[in-house]
C-alpha positions as CSV (number, residue, x, y, z in Angstrom):
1,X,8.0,-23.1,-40.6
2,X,9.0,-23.7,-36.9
3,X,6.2,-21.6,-35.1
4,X,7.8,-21.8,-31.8
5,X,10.6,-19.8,-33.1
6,X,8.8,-17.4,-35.3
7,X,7.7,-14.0,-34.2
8,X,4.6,-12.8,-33.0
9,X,4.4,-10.4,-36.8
10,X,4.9,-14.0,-37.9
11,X,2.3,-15.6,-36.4
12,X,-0.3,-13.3,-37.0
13,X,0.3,-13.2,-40.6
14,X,0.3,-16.7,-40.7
15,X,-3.1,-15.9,-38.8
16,X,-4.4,-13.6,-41.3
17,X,-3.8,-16.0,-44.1
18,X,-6.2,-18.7,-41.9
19,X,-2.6,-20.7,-40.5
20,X,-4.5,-22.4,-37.7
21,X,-1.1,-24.0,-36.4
22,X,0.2,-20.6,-36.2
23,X,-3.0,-19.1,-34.6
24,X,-2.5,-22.4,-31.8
25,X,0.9,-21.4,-31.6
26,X,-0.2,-18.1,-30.5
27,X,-2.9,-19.1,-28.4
28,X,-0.1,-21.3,-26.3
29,X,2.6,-18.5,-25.8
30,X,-0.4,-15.4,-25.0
31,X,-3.3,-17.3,-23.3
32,X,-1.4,-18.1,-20.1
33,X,-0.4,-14.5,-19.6
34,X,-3.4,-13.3,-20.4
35,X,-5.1,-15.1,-17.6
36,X,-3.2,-14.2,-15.1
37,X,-3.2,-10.7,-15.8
38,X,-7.3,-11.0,-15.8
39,X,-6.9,-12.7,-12.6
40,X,-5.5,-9.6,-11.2
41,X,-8.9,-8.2,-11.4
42,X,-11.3,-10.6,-11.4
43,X,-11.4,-12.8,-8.9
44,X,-13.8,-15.5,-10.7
45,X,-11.4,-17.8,-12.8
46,X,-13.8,-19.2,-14.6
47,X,-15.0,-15.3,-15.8
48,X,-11.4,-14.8,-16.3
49,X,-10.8,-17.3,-18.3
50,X,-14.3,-16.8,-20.7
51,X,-12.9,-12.9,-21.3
52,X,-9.4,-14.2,-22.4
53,X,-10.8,-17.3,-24.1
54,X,-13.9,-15.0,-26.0
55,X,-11.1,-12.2,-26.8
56,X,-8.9,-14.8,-28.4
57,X,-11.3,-16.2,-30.4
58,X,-12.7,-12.2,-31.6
59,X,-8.8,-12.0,-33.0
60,X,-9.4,-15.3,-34.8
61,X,-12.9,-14.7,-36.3
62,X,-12.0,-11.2,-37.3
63,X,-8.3,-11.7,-38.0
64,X,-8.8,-10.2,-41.7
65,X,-10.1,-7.3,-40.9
66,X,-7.9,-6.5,-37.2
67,X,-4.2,-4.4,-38.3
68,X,-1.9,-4.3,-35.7
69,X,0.2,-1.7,-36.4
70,X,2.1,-1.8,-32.7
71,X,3.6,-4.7,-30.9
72,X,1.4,-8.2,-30.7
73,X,1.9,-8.6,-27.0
74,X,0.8,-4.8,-26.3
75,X,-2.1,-5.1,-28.4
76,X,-3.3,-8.3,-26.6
77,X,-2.5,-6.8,-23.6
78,X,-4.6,-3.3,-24.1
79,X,-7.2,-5.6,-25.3
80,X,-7.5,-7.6,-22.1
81,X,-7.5,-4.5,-19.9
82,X,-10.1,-2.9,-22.1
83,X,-12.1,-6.1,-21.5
84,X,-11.4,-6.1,-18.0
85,X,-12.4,-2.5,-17.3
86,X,-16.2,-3.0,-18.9
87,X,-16.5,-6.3,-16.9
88,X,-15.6,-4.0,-13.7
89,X,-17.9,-1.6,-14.8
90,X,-21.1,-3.9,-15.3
91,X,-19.8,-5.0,-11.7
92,X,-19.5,-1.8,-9.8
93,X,-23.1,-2.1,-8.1
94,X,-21.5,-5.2,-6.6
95,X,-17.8,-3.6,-5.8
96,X,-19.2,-0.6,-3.7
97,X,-21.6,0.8,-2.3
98,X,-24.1,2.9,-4.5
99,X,-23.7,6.4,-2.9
100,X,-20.1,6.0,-3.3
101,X,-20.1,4.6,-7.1
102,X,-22.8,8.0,-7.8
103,X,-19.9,10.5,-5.6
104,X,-17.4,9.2,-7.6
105,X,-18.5,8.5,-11.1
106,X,-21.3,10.5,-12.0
107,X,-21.5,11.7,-15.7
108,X,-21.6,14.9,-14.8
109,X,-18.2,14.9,-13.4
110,X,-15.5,14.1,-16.0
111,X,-13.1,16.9,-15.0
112,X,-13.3,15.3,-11.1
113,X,-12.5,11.9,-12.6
114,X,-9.6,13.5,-14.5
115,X,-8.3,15.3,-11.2
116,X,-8.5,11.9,-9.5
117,X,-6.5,10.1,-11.9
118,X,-4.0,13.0,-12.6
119,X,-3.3,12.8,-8.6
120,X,-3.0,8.9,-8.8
121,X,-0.6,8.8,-11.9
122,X,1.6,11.7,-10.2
123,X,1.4,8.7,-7.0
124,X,2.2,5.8,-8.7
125,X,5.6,7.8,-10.5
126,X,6.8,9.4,-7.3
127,X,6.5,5.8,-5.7
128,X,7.9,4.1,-8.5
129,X,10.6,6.6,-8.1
130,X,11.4,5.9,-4.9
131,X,11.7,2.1,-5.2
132,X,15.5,0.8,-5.2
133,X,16.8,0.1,-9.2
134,X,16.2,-3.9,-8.7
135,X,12.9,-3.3,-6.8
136,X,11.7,-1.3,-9.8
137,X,13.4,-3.8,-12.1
138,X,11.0,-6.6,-10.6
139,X,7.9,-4.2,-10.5
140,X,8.2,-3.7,-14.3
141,X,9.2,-7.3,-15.4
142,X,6.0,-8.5,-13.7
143,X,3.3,-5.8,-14.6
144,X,4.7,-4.3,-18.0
145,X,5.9,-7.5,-19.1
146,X,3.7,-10.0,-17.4
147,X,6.4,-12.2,-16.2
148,X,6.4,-14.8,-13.6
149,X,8.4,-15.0,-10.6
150,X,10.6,-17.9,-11.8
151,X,10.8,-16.2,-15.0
152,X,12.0,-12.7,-13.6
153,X,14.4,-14.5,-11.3
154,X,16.1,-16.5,-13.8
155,X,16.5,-12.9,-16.0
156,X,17.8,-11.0,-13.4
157,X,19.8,-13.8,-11.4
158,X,17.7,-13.3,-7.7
159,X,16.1,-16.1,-5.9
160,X,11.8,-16.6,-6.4
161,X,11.9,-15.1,-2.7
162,X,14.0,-12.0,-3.4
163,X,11.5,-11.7,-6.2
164,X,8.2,-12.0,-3.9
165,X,9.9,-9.7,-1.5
166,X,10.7,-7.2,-3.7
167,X,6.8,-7.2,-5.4
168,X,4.9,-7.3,-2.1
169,X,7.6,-3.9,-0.4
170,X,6.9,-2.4,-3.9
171,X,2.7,-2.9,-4.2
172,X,2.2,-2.3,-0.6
173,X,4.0,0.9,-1.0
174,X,2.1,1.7,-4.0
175,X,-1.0,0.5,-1.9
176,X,-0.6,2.9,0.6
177,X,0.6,6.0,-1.2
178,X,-2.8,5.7,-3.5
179,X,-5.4,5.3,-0.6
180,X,-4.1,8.1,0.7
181,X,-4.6,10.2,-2.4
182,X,-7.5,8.5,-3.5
183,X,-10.9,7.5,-2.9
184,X,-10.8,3.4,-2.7
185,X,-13.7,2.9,-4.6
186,X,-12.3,5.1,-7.7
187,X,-8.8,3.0,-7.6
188,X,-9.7,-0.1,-9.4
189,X,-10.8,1.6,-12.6
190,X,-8.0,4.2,-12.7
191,X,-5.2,1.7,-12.1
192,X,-6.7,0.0,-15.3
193,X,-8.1,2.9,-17.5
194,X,-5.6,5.9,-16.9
195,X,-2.4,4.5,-15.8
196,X,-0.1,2.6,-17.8
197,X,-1.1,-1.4,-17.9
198,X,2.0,-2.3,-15.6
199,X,1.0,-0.5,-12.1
200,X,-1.3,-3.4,-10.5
């Protein structure tokens, strides 16, 4: 079996039936974009790289009992984000201020929480919206999809710069429209746990 051409179904059946090339494979084409969509969020590589190296090795120890029943790279992706969120959480003393964590994210409050990601999501699409096709076409290639620059630009035939123009007019506009919607301590967790993976 060539692994490098298989699919990711492939592979993880392979996995599942204790194919430790197959489960390598894997670990070669994910683990990269798994990082750097970690990195996003955590700005400690080495903490980074423990969640996507300790999730990775959860699918592998528990790969007989784990059914996919979606796409691979969605799956991996949901998991890292998941991952990601509780690592923020366990962090928040450290990523704001106490009053403002207990304002925003008291127990008590899950319908204000709601209302504060309803607004954000309604942001995020009206922004998106607004961005020209290619702009848009970028925006998606590098948060739904995870690609790099070089890897977007080569799909859609722009230059790496076009590409690093196009993200930074489309985040800082996405930047801007949220803090004025929404407190700044409350954004981290909604981009991650209410909106779809691709919007940071």
């Amino acid at each position: 079996m060539d692994y490098r051409q298989a699919s990711d179904s492939e592979l993880w059946q392979c996995c599942q039936h204790d194919d430790m090339q197959a489960y390598n494979e894997m670990f070669s084409r994910y683990y990269p974009r798994m990082f750097r969509l970690a990195s996003r969020y955590i700005h400690d590589a080495m903490r980074a790289e423990e969640l996507c190296m300790d999730l990775l090795f959860h699918l592998w120890v528990k790969r007989h009992d784990i059914h996919i029943n979606s796409s691979f790279s969605g799956y991996l992706f949901r998991s890292v984000r998941n991952r990601v969120i509780s690592e923020m959480r366990r962090n928040i003393p450290v990523m704001a201020g106490l009053d403002t964590i207990q304002e925003d994210f008291q127990e008590d409050r899950p319908s204000d929480y709601r209302l504060l990601a309803e607004e954000a999501e309604r942001t995020y699409r009206t922004v998106l919206n607004e961005l020209s096709p290619q702009r848009r076409q970028v925006f998606m290639l590098s948060r739904e999809e995870h690609l790099t620059y070089p890897e977007i630009a080569r799909r859609m035939n722009l230059s790496v710069n076009t590409v690093e123009n196009y993200m930074v007019a489309a985040l800082n506009s996405l930047r801007k429209r949220l803090k004025e919607n929404v407190p700044s301590a409350v954004i981290p967790l909604l981009l991650l746990s209410d909106f779809p993976s691709s919007l940071w």
